[in-house]
C-alpha positions as CSV (number, residue, x, y, z in Angstrom):
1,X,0.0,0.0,0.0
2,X,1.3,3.2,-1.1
3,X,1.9,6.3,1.4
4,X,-0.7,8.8,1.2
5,X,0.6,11.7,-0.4
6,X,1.6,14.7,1.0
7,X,-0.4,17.8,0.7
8,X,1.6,21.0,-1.9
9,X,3.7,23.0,0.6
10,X,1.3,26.0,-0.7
11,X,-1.4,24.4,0.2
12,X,-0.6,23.5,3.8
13,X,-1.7,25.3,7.0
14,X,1.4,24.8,9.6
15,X,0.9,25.8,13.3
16,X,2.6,25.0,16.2
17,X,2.6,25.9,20.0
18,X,5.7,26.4,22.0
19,X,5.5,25.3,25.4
20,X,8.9,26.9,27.4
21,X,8.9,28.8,30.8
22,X,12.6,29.9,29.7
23,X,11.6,33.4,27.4
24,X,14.9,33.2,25.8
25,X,14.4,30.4,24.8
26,X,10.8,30.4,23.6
27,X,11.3,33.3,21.8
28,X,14.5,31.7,19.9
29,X,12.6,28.8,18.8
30,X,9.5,31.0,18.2
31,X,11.5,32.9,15.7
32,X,13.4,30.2,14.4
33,X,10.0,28.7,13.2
34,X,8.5,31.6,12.1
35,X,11.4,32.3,9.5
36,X,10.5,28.0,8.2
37,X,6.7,29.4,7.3
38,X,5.1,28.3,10.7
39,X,2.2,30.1,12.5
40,X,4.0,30.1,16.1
41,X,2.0,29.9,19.5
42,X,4.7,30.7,22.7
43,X,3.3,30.4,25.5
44,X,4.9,29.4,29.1
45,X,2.5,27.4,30.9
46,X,0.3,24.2,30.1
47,X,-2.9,26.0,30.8
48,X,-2.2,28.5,28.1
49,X,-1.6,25.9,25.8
50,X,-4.9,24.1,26.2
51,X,-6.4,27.0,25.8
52,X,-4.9,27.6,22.4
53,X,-5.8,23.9,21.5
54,X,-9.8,24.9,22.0
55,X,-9.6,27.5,19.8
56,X,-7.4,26.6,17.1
57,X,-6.1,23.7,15.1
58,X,-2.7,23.1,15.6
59,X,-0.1,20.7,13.8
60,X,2.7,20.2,16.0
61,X,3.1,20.4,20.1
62,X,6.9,21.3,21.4
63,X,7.0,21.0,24.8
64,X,9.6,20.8,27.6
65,X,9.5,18.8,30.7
66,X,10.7,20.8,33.3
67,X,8.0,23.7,33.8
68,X,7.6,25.9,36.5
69,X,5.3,24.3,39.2
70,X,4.1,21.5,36.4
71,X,5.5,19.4,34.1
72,X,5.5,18.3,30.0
73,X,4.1,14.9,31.0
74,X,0.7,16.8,32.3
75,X,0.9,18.0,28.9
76,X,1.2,14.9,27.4
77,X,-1.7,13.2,29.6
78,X,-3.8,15.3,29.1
79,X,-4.2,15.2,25.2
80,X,-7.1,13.5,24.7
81,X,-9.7,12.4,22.4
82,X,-9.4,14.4,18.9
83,X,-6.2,15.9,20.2
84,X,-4.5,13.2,21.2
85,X,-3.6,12.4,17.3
86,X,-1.0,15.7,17.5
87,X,2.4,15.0,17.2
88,X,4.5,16.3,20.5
89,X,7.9,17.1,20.1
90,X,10.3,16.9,23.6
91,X,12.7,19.3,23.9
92,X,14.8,19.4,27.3
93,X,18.0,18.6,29.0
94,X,16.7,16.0,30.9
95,X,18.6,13.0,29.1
96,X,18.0,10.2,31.7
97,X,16.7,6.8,29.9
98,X,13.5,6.4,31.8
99,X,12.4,9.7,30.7
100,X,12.8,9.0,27.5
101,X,10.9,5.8,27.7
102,X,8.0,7.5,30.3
103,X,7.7,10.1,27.1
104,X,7.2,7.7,24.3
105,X,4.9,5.4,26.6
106,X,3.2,9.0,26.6
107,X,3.1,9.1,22.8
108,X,5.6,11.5,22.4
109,X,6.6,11.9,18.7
110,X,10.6,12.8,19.4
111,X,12.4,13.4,22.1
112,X,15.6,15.9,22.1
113,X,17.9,17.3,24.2
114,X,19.3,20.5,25.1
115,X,21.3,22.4,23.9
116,X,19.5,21.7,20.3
117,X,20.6,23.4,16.8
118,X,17.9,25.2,15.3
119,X,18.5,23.2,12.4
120,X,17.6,20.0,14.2
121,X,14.6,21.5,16.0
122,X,13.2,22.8,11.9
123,X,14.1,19.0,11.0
124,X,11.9,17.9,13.6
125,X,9.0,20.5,13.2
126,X,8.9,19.3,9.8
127,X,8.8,15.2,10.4
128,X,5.9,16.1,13.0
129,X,4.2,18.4,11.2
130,X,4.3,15.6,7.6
131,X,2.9,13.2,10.1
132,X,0.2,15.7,12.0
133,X,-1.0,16.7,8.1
134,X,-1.2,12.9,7.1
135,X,-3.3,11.9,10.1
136,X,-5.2,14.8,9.3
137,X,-6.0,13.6,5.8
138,X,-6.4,10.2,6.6
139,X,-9.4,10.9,9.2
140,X,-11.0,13.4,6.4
141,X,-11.0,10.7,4.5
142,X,-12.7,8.6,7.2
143,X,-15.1,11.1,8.1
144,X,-16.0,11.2,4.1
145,X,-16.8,7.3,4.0
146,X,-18.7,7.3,7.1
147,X,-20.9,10.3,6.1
148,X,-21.3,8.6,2.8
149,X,-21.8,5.0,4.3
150,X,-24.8,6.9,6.8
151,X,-26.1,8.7,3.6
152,X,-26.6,5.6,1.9
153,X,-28.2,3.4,5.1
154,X,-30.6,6.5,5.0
155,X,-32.0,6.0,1.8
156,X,-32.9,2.7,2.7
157,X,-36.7,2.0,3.4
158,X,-35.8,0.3,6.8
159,X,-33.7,3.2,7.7
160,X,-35.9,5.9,6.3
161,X,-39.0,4.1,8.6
162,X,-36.9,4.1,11.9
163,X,-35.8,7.9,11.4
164,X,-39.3,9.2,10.2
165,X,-40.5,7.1,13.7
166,X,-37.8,8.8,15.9
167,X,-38.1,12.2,15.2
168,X,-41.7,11.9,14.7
169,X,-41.5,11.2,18.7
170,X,-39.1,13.7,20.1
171,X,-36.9,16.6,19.0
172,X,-34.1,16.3,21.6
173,X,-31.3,14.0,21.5
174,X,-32.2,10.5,20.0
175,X,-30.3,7.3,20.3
176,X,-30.7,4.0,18.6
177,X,-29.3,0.8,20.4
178,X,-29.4,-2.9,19.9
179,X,-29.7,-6.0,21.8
180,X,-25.9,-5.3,23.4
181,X,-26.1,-1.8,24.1
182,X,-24.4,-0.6,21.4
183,X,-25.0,3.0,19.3
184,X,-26.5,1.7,16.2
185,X,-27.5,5.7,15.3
186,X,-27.4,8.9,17.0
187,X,-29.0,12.4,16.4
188,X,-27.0,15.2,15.9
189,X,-28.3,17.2,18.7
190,X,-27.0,14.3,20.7
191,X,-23.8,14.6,19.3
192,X,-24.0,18.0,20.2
193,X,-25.1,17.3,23.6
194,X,-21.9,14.9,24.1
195,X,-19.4,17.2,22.0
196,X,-18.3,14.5,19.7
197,X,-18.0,13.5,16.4
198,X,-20.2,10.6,15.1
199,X,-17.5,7.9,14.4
200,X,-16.2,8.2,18.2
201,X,-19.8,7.9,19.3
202,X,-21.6,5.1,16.5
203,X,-20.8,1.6,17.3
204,X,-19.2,2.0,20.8
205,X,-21.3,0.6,24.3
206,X,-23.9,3.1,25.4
207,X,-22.4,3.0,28.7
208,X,-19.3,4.3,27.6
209,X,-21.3,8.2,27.7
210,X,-24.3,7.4,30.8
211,X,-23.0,7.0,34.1
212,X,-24.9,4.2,35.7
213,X,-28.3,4.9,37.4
214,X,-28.2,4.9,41.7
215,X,-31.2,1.5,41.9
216,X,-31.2,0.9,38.0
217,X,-27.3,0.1,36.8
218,X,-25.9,0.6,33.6
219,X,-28.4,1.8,30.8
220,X,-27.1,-1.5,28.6
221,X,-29.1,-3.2,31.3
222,X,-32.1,-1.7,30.6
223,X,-31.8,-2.3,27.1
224,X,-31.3,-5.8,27.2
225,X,-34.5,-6.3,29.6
226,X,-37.1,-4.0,27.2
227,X,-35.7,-5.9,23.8
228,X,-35.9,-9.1,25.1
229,X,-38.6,-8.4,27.1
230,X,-37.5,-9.4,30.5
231,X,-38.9,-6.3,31.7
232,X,-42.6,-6.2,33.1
233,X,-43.0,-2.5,31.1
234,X,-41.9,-1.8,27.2
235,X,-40.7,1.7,28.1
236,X,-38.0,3.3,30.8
237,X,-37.7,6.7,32.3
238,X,-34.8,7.7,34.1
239,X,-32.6,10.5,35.4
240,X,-28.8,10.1,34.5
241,X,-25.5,11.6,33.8
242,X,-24.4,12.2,30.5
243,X,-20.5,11.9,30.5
244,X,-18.1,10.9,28.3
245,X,-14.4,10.2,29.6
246,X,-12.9,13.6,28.6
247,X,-16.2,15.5,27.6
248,X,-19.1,17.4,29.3
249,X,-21.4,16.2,32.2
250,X,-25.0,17.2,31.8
251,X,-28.1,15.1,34.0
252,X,-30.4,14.1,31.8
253,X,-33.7,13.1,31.3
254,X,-33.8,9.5,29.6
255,X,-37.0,7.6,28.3
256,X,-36.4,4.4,26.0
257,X,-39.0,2.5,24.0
258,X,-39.1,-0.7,22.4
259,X,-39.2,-0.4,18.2
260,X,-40.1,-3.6,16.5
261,X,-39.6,-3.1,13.0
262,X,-41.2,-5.5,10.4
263,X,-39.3,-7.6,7.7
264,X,-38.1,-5.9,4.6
265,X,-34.7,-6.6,3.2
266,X,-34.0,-9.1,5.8
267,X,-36.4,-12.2,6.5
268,X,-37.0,-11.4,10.4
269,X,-37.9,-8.6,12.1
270,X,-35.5,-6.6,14.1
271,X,-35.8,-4.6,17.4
272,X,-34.3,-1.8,18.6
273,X,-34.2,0.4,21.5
274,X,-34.4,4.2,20.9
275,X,-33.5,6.6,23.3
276,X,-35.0,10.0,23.7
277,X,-32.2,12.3,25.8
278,X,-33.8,15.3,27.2
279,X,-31.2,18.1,29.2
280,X,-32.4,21.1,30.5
281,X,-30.0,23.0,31.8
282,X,-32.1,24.9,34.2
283,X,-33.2,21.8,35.7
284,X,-30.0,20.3,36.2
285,X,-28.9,23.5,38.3
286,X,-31.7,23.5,40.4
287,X,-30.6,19.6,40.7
288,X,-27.6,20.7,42.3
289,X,-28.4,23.1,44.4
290,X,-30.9,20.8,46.1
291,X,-28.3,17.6,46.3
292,X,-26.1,20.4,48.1
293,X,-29.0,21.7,50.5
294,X,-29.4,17.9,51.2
295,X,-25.6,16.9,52.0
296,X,-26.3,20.5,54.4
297,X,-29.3,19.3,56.4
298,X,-27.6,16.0,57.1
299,X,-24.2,17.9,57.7
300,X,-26.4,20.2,60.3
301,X,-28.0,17.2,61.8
302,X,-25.0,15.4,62.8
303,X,-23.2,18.6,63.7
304,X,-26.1,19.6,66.1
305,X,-25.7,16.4,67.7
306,X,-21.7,16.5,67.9
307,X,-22.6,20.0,69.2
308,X,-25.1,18.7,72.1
309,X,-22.7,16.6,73.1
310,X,-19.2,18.5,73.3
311,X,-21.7,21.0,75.3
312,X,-22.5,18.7,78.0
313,X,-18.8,17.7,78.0
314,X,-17.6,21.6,78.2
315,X,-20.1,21.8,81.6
316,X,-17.4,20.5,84.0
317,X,-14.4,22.3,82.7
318,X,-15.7,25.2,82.4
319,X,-17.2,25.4,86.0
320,X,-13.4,24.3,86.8
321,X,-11.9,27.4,85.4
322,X,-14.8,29.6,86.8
323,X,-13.8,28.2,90.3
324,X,-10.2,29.2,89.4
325,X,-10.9,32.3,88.6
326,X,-12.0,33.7,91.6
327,X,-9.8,32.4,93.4
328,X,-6.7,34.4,94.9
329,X,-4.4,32.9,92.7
330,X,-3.1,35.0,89.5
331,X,-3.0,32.6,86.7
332,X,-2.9,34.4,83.0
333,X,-2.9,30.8,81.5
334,X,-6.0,30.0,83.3
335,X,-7.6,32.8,82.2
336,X,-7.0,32.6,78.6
337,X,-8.0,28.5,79.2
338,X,-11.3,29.9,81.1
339,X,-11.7,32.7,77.8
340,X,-11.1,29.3,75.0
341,X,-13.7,27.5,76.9
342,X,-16.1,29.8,77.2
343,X,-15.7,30.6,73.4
344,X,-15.8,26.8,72.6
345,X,-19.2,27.1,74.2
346,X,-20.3,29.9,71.8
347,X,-19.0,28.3,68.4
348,X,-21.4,25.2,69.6
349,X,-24.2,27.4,70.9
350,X,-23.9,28.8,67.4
351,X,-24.5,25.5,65.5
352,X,-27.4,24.4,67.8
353,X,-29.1,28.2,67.4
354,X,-31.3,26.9,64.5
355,X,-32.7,24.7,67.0
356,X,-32.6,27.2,69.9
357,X,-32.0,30.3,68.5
358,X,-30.0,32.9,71.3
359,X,-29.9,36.7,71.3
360,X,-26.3,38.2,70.6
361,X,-24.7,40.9,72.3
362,X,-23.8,42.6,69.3
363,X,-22.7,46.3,70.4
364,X,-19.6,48.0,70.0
365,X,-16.1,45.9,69.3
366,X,-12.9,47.4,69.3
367,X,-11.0,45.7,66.6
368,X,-7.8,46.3,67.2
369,X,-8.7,44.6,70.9
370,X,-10.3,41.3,68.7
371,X,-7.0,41.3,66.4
372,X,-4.6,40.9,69.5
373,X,-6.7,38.3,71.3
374,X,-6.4,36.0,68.2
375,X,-2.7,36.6,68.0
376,X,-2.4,36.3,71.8
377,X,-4.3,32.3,71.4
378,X,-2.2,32.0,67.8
379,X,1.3,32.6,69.7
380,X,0.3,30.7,72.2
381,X,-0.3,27.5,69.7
382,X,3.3,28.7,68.1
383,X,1.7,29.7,65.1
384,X,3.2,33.2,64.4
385,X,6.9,31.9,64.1
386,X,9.2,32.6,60.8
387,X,7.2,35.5,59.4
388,X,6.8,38.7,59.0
389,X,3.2,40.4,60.6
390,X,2.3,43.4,60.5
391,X,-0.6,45.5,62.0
392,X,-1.6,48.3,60.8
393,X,-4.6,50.9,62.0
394,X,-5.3,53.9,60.5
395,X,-6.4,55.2,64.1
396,X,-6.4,54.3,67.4
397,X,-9.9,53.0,69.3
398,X,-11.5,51.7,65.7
399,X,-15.0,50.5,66.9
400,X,-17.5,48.2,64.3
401,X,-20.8,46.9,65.3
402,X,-21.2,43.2,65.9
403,X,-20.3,40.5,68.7
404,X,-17.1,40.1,70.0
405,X,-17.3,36.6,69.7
406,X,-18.1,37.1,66.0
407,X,-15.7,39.9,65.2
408,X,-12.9,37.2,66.7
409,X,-14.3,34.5,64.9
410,X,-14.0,36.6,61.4
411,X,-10.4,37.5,62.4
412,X,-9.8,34.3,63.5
413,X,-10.6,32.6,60.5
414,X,-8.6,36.0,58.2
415,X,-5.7,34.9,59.8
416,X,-5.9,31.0,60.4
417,X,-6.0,30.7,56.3
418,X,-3.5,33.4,55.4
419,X,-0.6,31.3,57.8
420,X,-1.9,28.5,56.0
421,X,-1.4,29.8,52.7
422,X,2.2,30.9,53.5
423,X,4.9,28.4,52.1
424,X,7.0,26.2,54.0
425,X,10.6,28.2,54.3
426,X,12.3,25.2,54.4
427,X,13.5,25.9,58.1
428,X,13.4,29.9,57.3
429,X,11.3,32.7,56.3
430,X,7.7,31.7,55.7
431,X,6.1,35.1,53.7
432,X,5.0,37.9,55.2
433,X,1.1,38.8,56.8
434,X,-0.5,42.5,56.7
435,X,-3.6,43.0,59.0
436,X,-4.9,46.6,58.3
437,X,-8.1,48.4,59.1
438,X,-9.4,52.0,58.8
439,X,-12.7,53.5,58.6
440,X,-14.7,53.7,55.2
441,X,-17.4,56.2,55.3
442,X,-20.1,54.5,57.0
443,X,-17.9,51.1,57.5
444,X,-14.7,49.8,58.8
445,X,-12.7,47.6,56.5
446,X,-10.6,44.7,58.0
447,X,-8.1,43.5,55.0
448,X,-5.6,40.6,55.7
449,X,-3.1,40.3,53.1
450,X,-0.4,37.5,52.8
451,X,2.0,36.5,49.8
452,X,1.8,32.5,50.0
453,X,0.9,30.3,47.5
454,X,-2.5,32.3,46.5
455,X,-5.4,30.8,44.7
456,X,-6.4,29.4,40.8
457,X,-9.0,31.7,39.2
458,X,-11.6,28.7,39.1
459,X,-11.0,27.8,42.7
460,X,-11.6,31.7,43.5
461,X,-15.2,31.7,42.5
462,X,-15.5,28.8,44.6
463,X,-13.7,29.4,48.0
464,X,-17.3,30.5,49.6
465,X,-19.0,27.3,49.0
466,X,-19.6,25.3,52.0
467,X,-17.3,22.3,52.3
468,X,-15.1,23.3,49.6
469,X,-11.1,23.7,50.5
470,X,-8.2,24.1,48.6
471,X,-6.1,22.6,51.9
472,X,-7.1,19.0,51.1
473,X,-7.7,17.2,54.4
474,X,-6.1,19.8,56.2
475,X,-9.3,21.6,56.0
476,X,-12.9,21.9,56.4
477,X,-13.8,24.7,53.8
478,X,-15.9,26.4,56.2
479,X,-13.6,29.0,57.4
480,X,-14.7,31.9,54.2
481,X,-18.5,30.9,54.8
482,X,-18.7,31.1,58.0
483,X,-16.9,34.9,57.4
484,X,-19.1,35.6,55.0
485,X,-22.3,34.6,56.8
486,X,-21.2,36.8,59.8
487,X,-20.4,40.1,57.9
488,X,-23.5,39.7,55.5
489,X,-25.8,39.3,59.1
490,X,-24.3,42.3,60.3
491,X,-25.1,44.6,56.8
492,X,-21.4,44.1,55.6
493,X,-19.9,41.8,52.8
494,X,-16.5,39.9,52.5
495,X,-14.1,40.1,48.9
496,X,-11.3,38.1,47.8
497,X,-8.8,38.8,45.0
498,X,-6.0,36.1,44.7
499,X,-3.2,35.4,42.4
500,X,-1.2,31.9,42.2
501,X,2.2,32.2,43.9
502,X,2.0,36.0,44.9
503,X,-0.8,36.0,47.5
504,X,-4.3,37.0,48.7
505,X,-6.1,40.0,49.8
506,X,-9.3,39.4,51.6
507,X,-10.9,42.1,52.5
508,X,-14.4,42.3,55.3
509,X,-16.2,45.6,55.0
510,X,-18.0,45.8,58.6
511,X,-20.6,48.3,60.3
512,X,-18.8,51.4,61.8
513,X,-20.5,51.6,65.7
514,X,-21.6,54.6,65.9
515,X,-22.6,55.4,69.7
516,X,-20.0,55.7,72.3
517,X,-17.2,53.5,73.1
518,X,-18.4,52.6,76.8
519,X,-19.5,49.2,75.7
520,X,-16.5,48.5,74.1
């Protein structure tokens, strides 16, 4: 069998994306390739490049392994589906066997190391880019046959009665399976739905795009009961998730039927199951939301019952420490114990108070009095070691409406996540903490500024939902919600601005108290 042959030079679209945190560098073999004819892409990070893939159609991938904070085998994995046919070129100075072999276990097209002539980096630009233009031709040509092959079947009498019965019953997604559960035909609006093109999805196991039902199993299942009619109904309904491996997730709305259709060119009849895939998006929202109020009710339930009991537990110790207290001994450890306690008490008061609502104190709270209790308990823990803090108040005696206990809980929680942001040291300097406040008008703002290891854009617009936590099991992700509940219950509101590996700035804009400071 002869090569396919290759397309005119003229005639060629050549692109390629330069993956290289080192700017010299990129921008050497940037211009190096634009000078051979090639449409260059430089970018510095793996995200970027991904990015670029969505958007454009790209021949040839040259990537290096060693990237700031990531590395060219993430690239590598995570070329999937219709890009995983696009050739990757290594470039690095990491010559050790085994990462040779990891990269062309990762389908890597060549593999070279640094220092590289530009001549040998053109020579293999050029190899990749031949093979990238050949696969591209040879799936053209595959699409071609298919769409011809399902053109034909459709003029068919058997397959122009099964389509005029399918659309005829719904206008969403439609899918036509046999006896094992495989795609025998498939709408384009489900095509659309699962972001595919029809040879990836035609002829491959239905439960390779439904996750399986919670009481029902795998869709194939159902199938095989309502064509051979093990079931005690000839039609399904369901809800269930629409995802393919590397593709979108959508919950669905699935009804199957059972389609007998009579002999023609063959001597027996055949059935089929057809699928009708409904997806509403509002719908699968509101989904959400209430499989998230759920996981919160039974979250509150067992809290309140943790809560209950930790109370009856605190009884004794606390009317220990009250006994210390007056007596003549001065003990500033027993004291602060006696304050912990008591707060203790309030944090679990607070997560039985939808059952038995209290009444706060809420007056007047000098912050600056808040801020050093919390760093008074935080030096205590030896928290605030191998960093630099800093407090700053634009006045003295700084007074915002609220309840102590809450306005320490919001610092508290300000400061608990921007040490735990900070980076390691290695022995030394962890970062550097600002805590400033100053009066706004009407409000005070509290802002608590570190420069750790900040936060992702996408995890940004998620830091306030309950339960999430970009700590791992190191935390709870209830730390900005509870923050956020506070300020908003006392008329004020909470913002965050991040970026990865320079920091974050929260800032709390609170209620100015605006009698006198006697309460205080």
């Amino acid at each position: 069998m002869s090569a396919p042959t290759e397309p005119p030079e003229s005639e060629t679209h050549k692109s390629v994306i330069i993956v290289e945190d080192d700017e010299s560098t990129r921008l050497l073999y940037a211009h190096t390739l634009e000078g051979d004819g090639y449409e260059v892409y430089p970018v510095d990070n793996i995200k970027l490049a991904l990015e670029i893939l969505e958007k454009k159609r790209i021949d040839v991938i040259i990537t290096d392994l060693g990237l700031v904070g990531e590395s060219g085998f993430d690239l590598l994995r995570g070329l999937e589906g219709n890009l995983s046919s696009i050739p990757v070129v290594v470039v690095t100075a990491d010559d050790r066997v085994e990462s040779v072999q990891s990269a062309l276990r990762e389908r890597a097209f060549d593999y070279l190391t640094k220092p590289i002539a530009t001549a040998d980096l053109v020579e293999a630009t050029k190899r990749a880019t031949t093979e990238s233009l050949g696969l591209l031709a040879a799936q053209q040509r595959e699409d071609a046959a298919f769409a011809t092959q399902r053109e034909a079947a459709s003029r068919s009498g058997q397959r122009a009665a099964l389509l005029a019965l399918l659309f005829n019953r719904a206008a969403e997604g439609i899918v036509v399976l046999d006896h094992e559960g495989r795609v025998v035909d498939a709408s384009d609006s489900f095509l659309e739905l699962l972001d595919m093109a029809p040879r990836l999805v035609i002829g491959q196991p239905v439960d390779n795009f439904f996750q399986a039902h919670p009481t029902e199993g795998m869709l194939s299942r159902k199938v095989g009961e309502l064509l051979t009619g093990e079931g005690a109904e000839d039609q399904w309904n369901g809800s269930m998730v629409l995802s393919e491996r590397t593709g979108p997730r959508h919950l669905c709305d699935v009804r199957i039927f059972r389609c007998q259709m009579p002999a023609t060119d063959v001597p027996t009849e055949q059935a089929y199951a057809v699928a009708l895939v409904h997806h509403d998006p509002r719908r699968e929202a509101l989904s959400l939301q209430l499989q998230q109020a759920e996981r919160l009710a039974t979250v509150g339930i067992l809290a309140g019952s943790a809560a209950h009991e930790i109370k009856n537990d605190l009884g004794p110790l606390i009317g220990y420490l009250s006994l210390h207290d007056k007596s003549e001994d001065d003990d500033p450890m027993a004291a602060l114990l006696h304050d912990s306690a008591r707060r203790i008490r309030e944090h679990v008061d607070q997560i039985l108070a939808p059952l038995r609502p209290r009444i706060r104190s809420r007056g007047a709270v000098l912050l600056q009095k808040s801020v050093d209790e919390v760093l008074v308990a935080l030096r205590r823990a030896g928290k605030v070691r191998r960093l630099e803090l800093t407090i700053k108040a634009s006045a003295d005696n700084i007074t915002v409406f609220g309840d102590k206990d809450e306005i320490y809980q919001i610092v508290m929680n300000l400061l608990t996540n921007a040490l735990d942001a900070l980076f390691d040291g290695g022995g030394g300097h962890r970062g550097a903490i600002e805590v400033s406040f100053h009066e706004d008008g009407d409000r005070v703002l509290l802002i608590v500024k570190d420069d750790g290891r900040g936060i992702s854009q996408e995890n940004v617009d998620r830091v306030f939902d309950p339960f999430y936590t970009t700590k791992g099991s190191l935390g709870t992700g209830l730390g900005l919600p509870v923050v956020r509940d506070i300020a908003r219950s006392l008329g004020g509101e909470i913002m965050l601005s991040s970026v990865v590996d320079k920091g974050t700035t929260v800032t709390v804009a609170l209620p100015k108290f605006r009698g006198t400071l006697e309460s205080a």
